[in-house]
N, C-alpha and C positions, 0 to 999 in steps of 0.2 A: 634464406629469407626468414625471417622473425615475424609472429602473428601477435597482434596485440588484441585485446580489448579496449575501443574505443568508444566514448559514450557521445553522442550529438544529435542533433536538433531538440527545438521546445519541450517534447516529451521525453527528453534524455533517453533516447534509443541507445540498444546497446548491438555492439557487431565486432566480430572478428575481424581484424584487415591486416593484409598483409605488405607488409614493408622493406622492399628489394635494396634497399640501402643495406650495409654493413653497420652503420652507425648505429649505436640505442636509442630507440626514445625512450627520453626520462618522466616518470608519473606527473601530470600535470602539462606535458608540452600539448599546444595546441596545435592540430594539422586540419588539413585541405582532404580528406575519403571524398570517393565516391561512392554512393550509394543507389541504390533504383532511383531514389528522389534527385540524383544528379549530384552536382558538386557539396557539399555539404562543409563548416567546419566540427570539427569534432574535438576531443579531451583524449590523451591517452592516461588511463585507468591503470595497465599493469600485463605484462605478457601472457601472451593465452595458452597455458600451459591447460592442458586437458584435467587435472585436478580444479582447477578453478574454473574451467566451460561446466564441469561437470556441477562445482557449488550454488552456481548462479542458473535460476530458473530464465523461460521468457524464451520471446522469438528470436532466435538469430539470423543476421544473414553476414554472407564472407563477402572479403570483395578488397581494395589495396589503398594504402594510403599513399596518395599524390606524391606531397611533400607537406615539411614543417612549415606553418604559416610564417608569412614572409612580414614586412611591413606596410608593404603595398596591400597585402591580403588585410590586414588589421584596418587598414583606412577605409576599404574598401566598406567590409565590416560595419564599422563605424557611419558608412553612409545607408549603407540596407536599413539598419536599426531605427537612422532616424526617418528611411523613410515609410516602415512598418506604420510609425504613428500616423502618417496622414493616409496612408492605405485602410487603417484601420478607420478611420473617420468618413474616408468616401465610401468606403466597403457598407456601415454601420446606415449611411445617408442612404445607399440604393437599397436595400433591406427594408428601411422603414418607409421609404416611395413604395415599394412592391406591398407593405402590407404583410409582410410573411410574418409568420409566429414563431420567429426563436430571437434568441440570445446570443449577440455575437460576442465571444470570450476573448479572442487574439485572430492577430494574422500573421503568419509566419512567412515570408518569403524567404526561399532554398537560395543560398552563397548566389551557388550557378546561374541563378534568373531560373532556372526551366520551368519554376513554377512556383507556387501562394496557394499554403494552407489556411484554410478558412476554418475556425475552431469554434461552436457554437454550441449552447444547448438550448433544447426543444422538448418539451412534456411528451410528444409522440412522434413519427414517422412526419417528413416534410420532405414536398415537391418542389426540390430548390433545379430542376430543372433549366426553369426559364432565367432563374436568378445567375446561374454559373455562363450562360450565355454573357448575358449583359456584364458580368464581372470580367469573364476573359476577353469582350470587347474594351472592359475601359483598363485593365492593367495589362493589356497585349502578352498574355500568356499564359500555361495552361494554370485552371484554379480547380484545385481537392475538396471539397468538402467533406469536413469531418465532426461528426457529433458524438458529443461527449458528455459523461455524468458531471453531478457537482463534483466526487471527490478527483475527476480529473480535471476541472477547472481548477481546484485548488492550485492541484501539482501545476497547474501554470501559471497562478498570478500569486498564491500564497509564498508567504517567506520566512516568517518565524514564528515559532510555536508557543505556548504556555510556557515551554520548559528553557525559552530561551533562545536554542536552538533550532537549525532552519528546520522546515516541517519536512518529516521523515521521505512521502511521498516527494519533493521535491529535491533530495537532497541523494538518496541510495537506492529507493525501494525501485525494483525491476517488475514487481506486480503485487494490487492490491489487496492484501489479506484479509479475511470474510473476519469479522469482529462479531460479537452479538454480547446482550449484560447478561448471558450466563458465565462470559469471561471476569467482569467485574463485579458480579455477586462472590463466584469463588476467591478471588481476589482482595476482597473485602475491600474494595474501593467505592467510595459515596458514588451513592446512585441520584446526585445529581445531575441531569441531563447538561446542567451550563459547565460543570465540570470536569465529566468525561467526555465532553463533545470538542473533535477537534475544528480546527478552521474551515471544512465542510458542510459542518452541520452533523455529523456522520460521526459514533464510537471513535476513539482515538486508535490510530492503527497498536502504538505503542501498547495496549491492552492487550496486544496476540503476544509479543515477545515473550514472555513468558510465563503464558499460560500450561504451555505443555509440563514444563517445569513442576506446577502448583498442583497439574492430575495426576502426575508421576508421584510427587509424594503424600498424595492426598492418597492415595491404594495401600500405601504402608501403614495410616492411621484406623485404627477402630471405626468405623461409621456411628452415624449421632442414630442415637435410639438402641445404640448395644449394648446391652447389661454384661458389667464385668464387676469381676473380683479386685478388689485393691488392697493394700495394707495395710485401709483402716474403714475395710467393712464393704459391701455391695453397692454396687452404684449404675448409674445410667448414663451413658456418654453424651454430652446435651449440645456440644461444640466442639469445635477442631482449629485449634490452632497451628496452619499448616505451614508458616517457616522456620515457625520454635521446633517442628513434629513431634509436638503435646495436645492433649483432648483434654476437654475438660470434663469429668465429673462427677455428677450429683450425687451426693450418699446422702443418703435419709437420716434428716436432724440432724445433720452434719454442716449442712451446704454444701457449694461448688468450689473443687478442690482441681489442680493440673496434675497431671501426672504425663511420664515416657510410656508409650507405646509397652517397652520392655515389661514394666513393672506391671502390668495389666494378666488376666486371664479372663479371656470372652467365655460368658456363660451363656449366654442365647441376645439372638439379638429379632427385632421388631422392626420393619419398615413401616415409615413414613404412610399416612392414609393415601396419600399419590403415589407412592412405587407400588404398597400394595395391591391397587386399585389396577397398573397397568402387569403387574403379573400375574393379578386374574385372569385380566382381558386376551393375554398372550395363550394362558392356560386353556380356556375357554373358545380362543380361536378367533376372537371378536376385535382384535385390535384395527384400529383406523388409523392410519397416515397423517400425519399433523401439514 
C-alpha cells in the first residue's frame, strides 16, 4: 500500500491516506477519502514519504483513499456546489430571524451528506446553541459550527493577490505565519498600510518568507552607530544596506560613502538611546515584559 498526501475540504486540510490499489496516483488526481468528517473529495499533492510528512507543519490525520473520483462523483459534485448557495442564503435568513451577532462566511456541505460546516465570524464568543438546532432541523443533518478570524475568511473566499498570483493562504500555506512591521522595516519595504496589507486587512503573509534570510545577514554587517576605520579616514556606520551586504558610512567632511564589511575595522561602537536604555534596564534588574 502507498500513503499519499492529500489536500481536501474548504480549509484545504491536509492528511495522509492510504491507497490499497497497486496503481499510482498522479499529482493533481482527484479522489473520494474518508475522513472523521465522512466522505470528503480530496487532491492528491504527492507521496508521503517521511522527508516530506516531516517538511510540512500542521495537524495530520491517516486514514484511506476510497477510490479515484469517478464521473458520477463529479456530477454529483457539481450538485452539492450548487446547492451550498441556496444552503447559504437559508442558513444567512435563520441567523438574521434569530438576531445572532456573527457573520456568516461559507457553508460547506461534506461529499458524504453526514454533515454542513457553518463558517462564520463573530467579534467574541456566541451561543449558537439554539441556532444549530434549528439549522439541523431545516438541512436534516448534522451542522459544525465553526468560527473563524478574518485571515481565515480570506483563505476561503479570497483568490488573487497584488502580486497576481492566488493568495498564498489559499493556495499552499498549511498554517498562518505571525507577520509584524518589524519584518517590513528591516526589509525596507513602504510602511504603507494599503501596501503591505494583504486581502485580509492583515501584513502580507509573503513579508515572513524571507525574513529569516535578511537577520542572518544583517549579523554579518557592522550595526548603525559603529565607529570604524575605513581607507579614507574614521567614520560612523549610519545604515546597512542588507542584500548588497554593504553599510554605509559617514566620514567627517567627507560625507556618506558604502563600503564591504571586509574593508571595515570596528573601533567602538554606541547603541541607539533605545538598546541603551533596555540594557540598562536588564542591568539593573528592571526590565518589563512588553
Amino acid at each position: 500500500m502507498i500513503k499519499y498526501i492529500v489536500r481536501y475540504g474548504a480549509m484545504r486540510i491536509l492528511g495522509v491516506f492510504t491507497y490499497p490499489e497497486h496503481t499510482t496516483l498522479p499529482h493533481g488526481q482527484h479522489v473520494i477519502v474518508r475522513t472523521t468528517r465522512g466522505q470528503e473529495i480530496g487532491t492528491v499533492l504527492c507521496q508521503a514519504t517521511p522527508e516530506i510528512i516531516a517538511e510540512i507543519k500542521g495537524e495530520w490525520i491517516e486514514d484511506r483513499v476510497i477510490r479515484p473520483m469517478t464521473e458520477a462523483d463529479k456530477t454529483e459534485q457539481q450538485q452539492i456546489q450548487t446547492g451550498e448557495k441556496d444552503e447559504f442564503i437559508r442558513c444567512r435568513n435563520i441567523i438574521r430571524k434569530m438576531e445572532i451577532a456573527m457573520d456568516l462566511v461559507r457553508v460547506e456541505h461534506v461529499f458524504g451528506g453526514e454533515r454542513i460546516i457553518v463558517y462564520y465570524v463573530a467579534e467574541g464568543r456566541v451561543d449558537f446553541r439554539e441556532l444549530v438546532k434549528v439549522l439541523a432541523a431545516e438541512f436534516q443533518t448534522r451542522v459544525e459550527m465553526r468560527q473563524i478570524g478574518v485571515r481565515d475568511e480570506t483563505k476561503l473566499l479570497a483568490d488573487f493577490g497584488d502580486c497576481g498570483k492566488e493568495v498564498c493562504c489559499n493556495w499552499y500555506l498549511t498554517e498562518m505565519p505571525p507577520v509584524s512591521m518589524k519584518m517590513a522595516k528591516l526589509q525596507k519595504a513602504t510602511l504603507d498600510p494599503t501596501k503591505i496589507s494583504g486581502r485580509c486587512g492583515r501584513l502580507k503573509c509573503c513579508l515572513r518568507y524571507e525574513y529569516d534570510h535578511y537577520v542572518e545577514t544583517q549579523k554579518e554587517l557592522p550595526p548603525i552607530n559603529c565607529h570604524v576605520n575605513t581607507e579614507e579616514g574614521e567614520g560612523k556606520v549610519v545604515a546597512q544596506e542588507i542584500l548588497a551586504r554593504k553599510v554605509i558610512v559617514e566620514i567627517n567632511d567627507r560625507g556618506r560613502k558604502m563600503f564591504c564589511p571586509k574593508s571595515l575595522q570596528i573601533l567602538s561602537y554606541d547603541p541607539p538611546d533605545k538598546l541603551r536604555n533596555e540594557v540598562n534596564d536588564v542591568t539593573e534588574g528592571t526590565t518589563e515584559e512588553e
